[in-house]
Biopython code that builds the backbone (N, CA, C, O; Angstrom):
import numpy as np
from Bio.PDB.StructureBuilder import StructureBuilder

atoms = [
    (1, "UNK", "N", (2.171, -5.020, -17.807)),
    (1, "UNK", "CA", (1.822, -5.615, -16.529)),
    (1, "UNK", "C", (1.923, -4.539, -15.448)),
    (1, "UNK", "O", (2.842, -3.722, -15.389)),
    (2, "UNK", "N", (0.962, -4.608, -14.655)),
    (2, "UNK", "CA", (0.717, -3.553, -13.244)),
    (2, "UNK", "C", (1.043, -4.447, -11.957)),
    (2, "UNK", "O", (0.097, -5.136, -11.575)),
    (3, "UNK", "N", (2.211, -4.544, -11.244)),
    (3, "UNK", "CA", (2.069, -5.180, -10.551)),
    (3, "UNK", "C", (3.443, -4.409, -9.642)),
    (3, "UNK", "O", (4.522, -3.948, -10.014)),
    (4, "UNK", "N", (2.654, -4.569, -8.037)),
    (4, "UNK", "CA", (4.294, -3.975, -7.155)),
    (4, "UNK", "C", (3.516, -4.749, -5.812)),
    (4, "UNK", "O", (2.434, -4.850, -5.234)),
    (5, "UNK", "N", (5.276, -5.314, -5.790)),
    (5, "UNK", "CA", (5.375, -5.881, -4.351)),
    (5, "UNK", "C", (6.194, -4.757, -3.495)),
    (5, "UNK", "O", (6.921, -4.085, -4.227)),
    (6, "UNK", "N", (6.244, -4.415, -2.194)),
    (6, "UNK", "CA", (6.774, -3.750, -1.344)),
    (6, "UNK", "C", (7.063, -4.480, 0.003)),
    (6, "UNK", "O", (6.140, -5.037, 0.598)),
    (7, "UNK", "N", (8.238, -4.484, 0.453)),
    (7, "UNK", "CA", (8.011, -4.528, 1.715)),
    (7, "UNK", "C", (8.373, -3.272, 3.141)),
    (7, "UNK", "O", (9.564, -2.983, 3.257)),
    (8, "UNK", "N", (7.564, -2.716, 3.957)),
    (8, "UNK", "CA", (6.788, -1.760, 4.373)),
    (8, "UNK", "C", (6.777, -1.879, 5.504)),
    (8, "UNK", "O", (6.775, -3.046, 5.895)),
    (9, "UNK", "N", (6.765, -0.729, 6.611)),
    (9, "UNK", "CA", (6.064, -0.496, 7.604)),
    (9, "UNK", "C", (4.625, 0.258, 7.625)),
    (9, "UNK", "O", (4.389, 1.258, 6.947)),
    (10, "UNK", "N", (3.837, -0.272, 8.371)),
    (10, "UNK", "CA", (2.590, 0.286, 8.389)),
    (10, "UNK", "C", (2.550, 1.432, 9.159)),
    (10, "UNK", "O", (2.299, 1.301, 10.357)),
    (11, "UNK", "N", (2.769, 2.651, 8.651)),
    (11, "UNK", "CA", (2.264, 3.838, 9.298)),
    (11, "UNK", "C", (1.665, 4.786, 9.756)),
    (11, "UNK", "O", (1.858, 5.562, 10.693)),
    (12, "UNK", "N", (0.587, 4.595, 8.678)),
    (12, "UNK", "CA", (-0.926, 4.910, 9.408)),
    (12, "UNK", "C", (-1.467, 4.296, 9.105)),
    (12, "UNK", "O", (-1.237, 3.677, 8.066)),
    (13, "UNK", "N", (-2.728, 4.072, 10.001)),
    (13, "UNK", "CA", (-3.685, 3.543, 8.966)),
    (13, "UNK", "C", (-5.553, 4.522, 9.894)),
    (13, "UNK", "O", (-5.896, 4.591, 11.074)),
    (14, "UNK", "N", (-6.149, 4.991, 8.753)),
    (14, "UNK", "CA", (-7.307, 5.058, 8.641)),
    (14, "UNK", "C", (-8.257, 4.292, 9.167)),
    (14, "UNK", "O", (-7.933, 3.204, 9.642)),
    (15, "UNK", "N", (-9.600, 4.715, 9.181)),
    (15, "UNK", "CA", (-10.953, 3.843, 10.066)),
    (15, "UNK", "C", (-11.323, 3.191, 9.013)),
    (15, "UNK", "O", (-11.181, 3.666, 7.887)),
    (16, "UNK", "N", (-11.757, 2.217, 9.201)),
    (16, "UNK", "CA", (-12.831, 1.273, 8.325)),
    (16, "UNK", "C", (-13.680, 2.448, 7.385)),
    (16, "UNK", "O", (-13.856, 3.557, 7.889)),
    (17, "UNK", "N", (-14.074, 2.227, 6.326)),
    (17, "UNK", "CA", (-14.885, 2.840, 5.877)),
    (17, "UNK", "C", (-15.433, 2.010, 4.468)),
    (17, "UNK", "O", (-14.589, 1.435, 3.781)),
    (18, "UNK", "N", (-16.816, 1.976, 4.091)),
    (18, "UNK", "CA", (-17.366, 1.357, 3.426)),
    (18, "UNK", "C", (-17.585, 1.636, 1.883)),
    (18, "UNK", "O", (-17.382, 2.848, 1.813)),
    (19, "UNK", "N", (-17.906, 1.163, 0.524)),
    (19, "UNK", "CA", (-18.053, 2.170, -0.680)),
    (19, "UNK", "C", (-19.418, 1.796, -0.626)),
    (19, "UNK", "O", (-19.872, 0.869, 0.044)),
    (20, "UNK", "N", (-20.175, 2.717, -1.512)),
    (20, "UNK", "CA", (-21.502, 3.222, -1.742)),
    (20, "UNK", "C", (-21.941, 1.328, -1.793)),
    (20, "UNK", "O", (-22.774, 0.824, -1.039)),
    (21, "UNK", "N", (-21.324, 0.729, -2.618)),
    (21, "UNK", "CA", (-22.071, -0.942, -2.802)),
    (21, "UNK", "C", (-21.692, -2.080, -1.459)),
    (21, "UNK", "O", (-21.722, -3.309, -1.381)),
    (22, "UNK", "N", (-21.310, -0.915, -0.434)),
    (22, "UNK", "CA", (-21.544, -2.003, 1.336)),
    (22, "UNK", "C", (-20.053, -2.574, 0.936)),
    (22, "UNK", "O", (-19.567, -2.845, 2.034)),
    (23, "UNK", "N", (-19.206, -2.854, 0.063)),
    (23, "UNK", "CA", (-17.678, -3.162, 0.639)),
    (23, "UNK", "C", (-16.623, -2.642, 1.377)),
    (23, "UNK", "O", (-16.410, -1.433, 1.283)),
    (24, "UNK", "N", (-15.868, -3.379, 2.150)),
    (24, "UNK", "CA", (-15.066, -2.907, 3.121)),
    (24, "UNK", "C", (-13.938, -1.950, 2.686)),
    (24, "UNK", "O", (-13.407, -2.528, 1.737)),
    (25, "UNK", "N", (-13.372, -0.909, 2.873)),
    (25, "UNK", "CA", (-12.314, -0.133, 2.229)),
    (25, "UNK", "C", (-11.502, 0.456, 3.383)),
    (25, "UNK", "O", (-11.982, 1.267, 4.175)),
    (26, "UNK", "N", (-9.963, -0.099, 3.446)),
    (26, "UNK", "CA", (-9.187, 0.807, 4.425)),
    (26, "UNK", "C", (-8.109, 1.036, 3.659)),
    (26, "UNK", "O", (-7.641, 0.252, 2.833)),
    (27, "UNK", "N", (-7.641, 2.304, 3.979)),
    (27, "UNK", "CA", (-6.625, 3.474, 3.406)),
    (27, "UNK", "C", (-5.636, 3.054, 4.554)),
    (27, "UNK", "O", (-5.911, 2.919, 5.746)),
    (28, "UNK", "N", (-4.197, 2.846, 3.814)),
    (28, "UNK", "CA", (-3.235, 2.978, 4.712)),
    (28, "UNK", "C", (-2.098, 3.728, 4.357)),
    (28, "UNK", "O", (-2.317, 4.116, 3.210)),
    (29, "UNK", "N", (-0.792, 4.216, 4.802)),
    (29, "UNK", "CA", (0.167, 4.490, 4.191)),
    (29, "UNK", "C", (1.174, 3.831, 5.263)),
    (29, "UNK", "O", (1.172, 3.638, 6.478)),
    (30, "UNK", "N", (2.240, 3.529, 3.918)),
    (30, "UNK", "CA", (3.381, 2.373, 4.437)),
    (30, "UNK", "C", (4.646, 3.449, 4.004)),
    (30, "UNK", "O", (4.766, 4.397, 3.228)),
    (31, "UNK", "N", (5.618, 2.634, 5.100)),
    (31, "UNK", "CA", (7.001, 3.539, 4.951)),
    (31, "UNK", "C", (7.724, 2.411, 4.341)),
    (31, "UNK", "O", (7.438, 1.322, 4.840)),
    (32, "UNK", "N", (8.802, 2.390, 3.153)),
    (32, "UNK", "CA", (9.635, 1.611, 2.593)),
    (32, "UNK", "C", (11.030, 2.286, 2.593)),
    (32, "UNK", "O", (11.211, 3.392, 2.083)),
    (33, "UNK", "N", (12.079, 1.509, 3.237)),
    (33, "UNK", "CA", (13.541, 2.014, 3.714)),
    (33, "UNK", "C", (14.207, 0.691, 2.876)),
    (33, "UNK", "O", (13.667, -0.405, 3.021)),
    (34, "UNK", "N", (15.560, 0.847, 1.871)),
    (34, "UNK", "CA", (16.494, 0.225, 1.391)),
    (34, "UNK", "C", (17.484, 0.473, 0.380)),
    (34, "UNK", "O", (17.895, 1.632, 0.426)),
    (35, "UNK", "N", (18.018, -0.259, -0.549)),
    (35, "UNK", "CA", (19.207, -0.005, -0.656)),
    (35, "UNK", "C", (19.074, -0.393, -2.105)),
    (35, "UNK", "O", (18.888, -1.591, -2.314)),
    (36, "UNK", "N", (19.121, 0.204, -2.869)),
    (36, "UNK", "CA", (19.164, -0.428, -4.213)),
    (36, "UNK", "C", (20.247, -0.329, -5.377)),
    (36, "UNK", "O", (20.818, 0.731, -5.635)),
    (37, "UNK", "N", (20.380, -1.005, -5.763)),
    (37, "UNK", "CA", (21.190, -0.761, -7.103)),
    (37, "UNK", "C", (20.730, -0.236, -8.252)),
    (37, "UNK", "O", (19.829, -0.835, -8.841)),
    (38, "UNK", "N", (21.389, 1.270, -8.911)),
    (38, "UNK", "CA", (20.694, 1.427, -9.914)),
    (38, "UNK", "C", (22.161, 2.258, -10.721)),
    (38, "UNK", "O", (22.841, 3.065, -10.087)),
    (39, "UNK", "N", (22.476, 1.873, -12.240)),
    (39, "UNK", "CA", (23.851, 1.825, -12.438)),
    (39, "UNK", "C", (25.228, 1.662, -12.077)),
    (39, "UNK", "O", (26.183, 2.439, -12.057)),
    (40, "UNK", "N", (25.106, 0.649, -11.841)),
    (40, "UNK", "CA", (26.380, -0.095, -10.841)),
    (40, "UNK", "C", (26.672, 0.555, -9.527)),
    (40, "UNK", "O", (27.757, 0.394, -8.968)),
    (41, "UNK", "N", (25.299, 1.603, -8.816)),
    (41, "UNK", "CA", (26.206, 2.519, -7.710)),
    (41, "UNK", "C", (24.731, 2.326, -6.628)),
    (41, "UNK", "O", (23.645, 2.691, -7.078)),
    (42, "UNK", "N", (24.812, 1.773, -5.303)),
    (42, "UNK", "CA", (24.159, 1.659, -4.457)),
    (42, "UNK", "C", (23.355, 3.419, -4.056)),
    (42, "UNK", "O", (23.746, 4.585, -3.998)),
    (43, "UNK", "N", (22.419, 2.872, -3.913)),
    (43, "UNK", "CA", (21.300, 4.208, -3.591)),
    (43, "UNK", "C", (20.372, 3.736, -2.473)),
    (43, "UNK", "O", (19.545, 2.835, -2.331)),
    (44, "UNK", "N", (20.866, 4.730, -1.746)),
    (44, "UNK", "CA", (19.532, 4.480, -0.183)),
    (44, "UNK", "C", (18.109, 4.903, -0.937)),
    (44, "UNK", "O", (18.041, 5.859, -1.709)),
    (45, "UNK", "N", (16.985, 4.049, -0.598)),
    (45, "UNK", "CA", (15.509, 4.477, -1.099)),
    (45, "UNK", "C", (14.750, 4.698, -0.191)),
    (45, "UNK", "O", (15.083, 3.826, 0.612)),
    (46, "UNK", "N", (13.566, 5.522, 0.487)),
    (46, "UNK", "CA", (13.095, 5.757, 1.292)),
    (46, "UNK", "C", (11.365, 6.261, 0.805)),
    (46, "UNK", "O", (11.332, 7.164, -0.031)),
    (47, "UNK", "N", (10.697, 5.994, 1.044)),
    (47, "UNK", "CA", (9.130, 6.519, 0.137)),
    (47, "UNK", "C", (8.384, 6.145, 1.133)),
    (47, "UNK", "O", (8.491, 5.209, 1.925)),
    (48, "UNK", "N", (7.418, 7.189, 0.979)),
    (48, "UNK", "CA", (5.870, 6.563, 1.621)),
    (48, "UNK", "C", (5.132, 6.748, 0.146)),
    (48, "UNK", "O", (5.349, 7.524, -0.785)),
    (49, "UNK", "N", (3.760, 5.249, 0.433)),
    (49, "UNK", "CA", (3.111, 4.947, -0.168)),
    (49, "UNK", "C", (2.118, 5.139, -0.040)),
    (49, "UNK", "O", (1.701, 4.356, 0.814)),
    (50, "UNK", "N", (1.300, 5.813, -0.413)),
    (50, "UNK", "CA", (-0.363, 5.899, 0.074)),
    (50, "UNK", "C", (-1.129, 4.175, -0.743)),
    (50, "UNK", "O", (-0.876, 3.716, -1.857)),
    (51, "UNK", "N", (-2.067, 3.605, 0.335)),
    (51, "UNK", "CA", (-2.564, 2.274, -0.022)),
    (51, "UNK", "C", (-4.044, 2.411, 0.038)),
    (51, "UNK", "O", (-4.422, 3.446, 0.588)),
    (52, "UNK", "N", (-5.050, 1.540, -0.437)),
    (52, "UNK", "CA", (-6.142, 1.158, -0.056)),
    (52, "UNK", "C", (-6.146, -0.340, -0.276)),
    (52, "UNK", "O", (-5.626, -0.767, -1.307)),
    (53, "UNK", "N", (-6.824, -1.396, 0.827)),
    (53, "UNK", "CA", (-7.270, -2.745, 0.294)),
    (53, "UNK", "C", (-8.705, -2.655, 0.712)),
    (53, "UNK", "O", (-9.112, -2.289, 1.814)),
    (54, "UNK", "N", (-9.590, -3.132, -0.570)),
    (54, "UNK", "CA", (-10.770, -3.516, -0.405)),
    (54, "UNK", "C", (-11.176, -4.453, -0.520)),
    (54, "UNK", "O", (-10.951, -5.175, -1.491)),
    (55, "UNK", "N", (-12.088, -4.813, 0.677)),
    (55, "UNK", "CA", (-12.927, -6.305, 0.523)),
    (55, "UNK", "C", (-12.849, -6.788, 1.468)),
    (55, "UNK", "O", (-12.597, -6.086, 2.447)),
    (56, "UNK", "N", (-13.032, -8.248, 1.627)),
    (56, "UNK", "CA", (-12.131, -9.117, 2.591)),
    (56, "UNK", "C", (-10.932, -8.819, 3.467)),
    (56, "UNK", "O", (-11.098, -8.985, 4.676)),
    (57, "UNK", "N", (-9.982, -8.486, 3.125)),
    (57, "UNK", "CA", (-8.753, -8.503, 2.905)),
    (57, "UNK", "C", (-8.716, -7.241, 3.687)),
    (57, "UNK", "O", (-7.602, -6.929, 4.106)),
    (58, "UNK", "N", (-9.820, -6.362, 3.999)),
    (58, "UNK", "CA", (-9.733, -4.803, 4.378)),
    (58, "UNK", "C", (-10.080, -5.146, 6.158)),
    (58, "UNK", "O", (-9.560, -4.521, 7.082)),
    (59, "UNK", "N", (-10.915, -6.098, 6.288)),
    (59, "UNK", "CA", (-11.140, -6.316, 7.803)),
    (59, "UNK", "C", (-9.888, -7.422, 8.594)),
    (59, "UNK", "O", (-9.965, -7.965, 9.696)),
    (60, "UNK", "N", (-9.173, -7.466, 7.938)),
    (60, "UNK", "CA", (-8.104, -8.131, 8.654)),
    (60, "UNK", "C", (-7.334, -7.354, 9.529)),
    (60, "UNK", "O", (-6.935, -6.313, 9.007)),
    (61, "UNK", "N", (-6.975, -7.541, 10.776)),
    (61, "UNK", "CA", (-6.036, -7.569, 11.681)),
    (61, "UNK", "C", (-4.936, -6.322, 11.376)),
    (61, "UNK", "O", (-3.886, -6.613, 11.949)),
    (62, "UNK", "N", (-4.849, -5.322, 10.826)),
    (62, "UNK", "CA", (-3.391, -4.396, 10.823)),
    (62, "UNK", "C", (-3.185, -3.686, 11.948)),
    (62, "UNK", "O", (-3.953, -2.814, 12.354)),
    (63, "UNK", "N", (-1.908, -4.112, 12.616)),
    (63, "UNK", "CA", (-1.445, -3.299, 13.200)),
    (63, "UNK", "C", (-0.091, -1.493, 12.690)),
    (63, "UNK", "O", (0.900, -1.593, 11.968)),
    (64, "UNK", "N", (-0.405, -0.630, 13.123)),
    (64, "UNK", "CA", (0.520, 0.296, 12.969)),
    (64, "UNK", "C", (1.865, 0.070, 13.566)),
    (64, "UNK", "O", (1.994, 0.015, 14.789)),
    (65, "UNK", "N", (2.778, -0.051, 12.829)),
    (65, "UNK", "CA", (4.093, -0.448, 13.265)),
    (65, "UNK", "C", (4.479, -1.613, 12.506)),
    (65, "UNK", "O", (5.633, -1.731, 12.092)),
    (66, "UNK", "N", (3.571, -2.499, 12.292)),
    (66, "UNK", "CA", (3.850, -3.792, 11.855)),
    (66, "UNK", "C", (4.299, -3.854, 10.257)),
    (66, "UNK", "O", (3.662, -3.296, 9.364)),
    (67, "UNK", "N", (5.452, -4.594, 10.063)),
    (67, "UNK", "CA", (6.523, -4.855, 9.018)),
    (67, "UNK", "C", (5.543, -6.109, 7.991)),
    (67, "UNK", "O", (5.165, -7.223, 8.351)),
    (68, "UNK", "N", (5.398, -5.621, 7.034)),
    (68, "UNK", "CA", (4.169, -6.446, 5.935)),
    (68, "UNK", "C", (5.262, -6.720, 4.349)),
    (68, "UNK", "O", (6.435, -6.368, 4.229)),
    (69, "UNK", "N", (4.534, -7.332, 3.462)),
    (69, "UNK", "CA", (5.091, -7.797, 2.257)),
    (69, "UNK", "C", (3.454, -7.277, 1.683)),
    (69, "UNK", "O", (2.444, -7.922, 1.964)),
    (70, "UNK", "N", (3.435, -6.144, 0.938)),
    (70, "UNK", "CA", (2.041, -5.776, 0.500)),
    (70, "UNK", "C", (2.153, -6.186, -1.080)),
    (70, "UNK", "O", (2.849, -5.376, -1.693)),
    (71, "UNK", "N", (1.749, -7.016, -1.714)),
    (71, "UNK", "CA", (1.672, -7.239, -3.460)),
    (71, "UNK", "C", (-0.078, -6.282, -3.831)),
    (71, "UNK", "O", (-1.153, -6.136, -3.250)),
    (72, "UNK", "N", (0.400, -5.955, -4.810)),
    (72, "UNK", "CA", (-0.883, -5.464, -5.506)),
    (72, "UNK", "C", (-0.686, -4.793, -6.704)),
    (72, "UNK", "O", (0.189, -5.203, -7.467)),
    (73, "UNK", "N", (-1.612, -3.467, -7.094)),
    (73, "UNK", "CA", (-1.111, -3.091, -8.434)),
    (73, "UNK", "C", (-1.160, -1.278, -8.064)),
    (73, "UNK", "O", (-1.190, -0.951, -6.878)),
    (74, "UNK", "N", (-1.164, -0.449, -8.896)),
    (74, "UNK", "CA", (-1.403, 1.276, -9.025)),
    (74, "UNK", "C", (-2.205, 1.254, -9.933)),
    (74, "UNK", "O", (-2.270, 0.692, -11.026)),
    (75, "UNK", "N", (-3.151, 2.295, -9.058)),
    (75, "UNK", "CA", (-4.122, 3.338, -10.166)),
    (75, "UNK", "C", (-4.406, 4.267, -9.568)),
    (75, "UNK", "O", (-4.154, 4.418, -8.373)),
    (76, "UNK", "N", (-5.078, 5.196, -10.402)),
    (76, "UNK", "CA", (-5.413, 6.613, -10.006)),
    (76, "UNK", "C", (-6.049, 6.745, -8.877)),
    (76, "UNK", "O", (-6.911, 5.882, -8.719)),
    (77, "UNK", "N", (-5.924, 7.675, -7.839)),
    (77, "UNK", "CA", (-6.793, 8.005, -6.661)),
    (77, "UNK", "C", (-8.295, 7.905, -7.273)),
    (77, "UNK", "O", (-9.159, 7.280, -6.658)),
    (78, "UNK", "N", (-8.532, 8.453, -8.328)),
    (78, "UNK", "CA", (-9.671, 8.880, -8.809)),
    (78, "UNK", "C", (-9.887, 9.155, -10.285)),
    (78, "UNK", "O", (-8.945, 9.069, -11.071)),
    (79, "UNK", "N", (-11.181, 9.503, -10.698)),
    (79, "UNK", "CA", (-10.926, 9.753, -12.244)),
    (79, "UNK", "C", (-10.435, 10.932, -12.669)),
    (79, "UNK", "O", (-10.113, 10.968, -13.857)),
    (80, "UNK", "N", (-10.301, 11.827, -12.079)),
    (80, "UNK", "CA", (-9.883, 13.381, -12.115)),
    (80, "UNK", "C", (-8.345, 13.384, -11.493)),
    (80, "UNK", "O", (-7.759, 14.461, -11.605)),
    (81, "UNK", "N", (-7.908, 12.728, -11.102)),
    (81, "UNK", "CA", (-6.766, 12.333, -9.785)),
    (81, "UNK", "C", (-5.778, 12.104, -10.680)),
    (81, "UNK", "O", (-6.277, 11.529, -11.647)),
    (82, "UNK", "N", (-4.201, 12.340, -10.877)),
    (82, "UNK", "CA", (-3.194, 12.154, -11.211)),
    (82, "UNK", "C", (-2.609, 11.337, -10.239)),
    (82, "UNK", "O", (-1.672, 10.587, -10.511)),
    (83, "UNK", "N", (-3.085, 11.430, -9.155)),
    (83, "UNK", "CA", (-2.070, 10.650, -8.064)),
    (83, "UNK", "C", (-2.306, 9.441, -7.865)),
    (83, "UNK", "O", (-3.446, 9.190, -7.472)),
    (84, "UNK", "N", (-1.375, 8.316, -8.050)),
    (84, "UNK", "CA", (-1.145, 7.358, -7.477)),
    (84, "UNK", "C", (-1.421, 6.515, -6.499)),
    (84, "UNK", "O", (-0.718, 6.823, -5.537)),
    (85, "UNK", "N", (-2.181, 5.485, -6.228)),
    (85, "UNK", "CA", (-2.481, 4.796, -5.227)),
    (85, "UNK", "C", (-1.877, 3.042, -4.964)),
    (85, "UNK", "O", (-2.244, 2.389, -5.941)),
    (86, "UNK", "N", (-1.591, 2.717, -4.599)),
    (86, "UNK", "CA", (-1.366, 1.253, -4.120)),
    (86, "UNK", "C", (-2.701, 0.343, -3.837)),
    (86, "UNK", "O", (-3.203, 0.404, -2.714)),
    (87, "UNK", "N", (-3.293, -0.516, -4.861)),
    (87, "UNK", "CA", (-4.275, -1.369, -4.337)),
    (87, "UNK", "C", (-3.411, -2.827, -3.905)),
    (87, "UNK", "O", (-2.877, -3.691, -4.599)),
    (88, "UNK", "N", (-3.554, -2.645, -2.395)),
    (88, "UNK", "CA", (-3.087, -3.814, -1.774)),
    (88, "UNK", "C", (-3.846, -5.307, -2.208)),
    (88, "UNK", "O", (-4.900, -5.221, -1.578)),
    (89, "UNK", "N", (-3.880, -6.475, -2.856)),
    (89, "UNK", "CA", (-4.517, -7.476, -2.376)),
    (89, "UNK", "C", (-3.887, -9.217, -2.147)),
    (89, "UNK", "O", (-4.133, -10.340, -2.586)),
    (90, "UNK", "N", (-3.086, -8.654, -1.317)),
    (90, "UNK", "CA", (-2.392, -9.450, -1.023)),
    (90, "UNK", "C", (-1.379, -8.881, 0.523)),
    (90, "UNK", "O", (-0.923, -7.738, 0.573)),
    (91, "UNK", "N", (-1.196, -9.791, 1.540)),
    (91, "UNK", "CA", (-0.572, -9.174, 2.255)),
    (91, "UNK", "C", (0.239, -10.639, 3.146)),
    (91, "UNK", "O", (-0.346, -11.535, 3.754)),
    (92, "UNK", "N", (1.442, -10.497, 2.985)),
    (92, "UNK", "CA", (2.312, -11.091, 4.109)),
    (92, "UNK", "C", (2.862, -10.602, 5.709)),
    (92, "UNK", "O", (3.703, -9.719, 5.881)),
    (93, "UNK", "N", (2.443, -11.089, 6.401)),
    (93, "UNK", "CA", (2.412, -10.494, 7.702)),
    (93, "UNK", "C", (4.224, -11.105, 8.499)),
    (93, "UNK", "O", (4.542, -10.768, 9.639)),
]
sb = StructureBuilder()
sb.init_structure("model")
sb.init_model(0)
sb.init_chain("A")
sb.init_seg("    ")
for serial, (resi, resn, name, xyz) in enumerate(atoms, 1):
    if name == "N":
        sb.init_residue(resn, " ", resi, " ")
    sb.init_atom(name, np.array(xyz, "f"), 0.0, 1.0, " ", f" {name:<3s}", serial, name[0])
structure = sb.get_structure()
């Protein structure tokens, strides 16, 4: 199963931009700050995420600054790409 929920500040975010078949695509990156448990010993966590949501879901309302619940899954930037991306499709405001 591919699946990650985060909850995030929105820290940048990118212009609208479209894919070759006319759908909506915005790139964002989110900051995630907390506290986790990992072998009985508390660990501060801190990451930025690079995101894209496409579709629908891409012309909605984001503000920069604003504190979100992003669910979605990871895949490659690209087919050549090792790196990691966040496909948002889902978002709690």
């Amino acid at each position: 199963m591919n699946q990650l929920v985060l909850q995030a500040e929105v820290v940048q975010i990118e212009p609208l931009r479209y894919t070759p078949a006319g759908i909506p695509l915005l790139s964002v990156v989110l900051r995630h700050d907390s506290e986790q448990v990992e072998a009985g010993m508390k660990r501060k966590v801190e990451c930025e995420v690079n995101a894209v949501i496409v579709g629908d879901l891409a012309l909605k309302s984001l503000k920069q600054g604003e504190q979100i619940t992003a669910r979605g899954f990871l895949a490659k930037r690209s087919l050549k790409s090792t790196q990691l991306v966040m496909h948002i499709n889902h978002i709690e405001y």
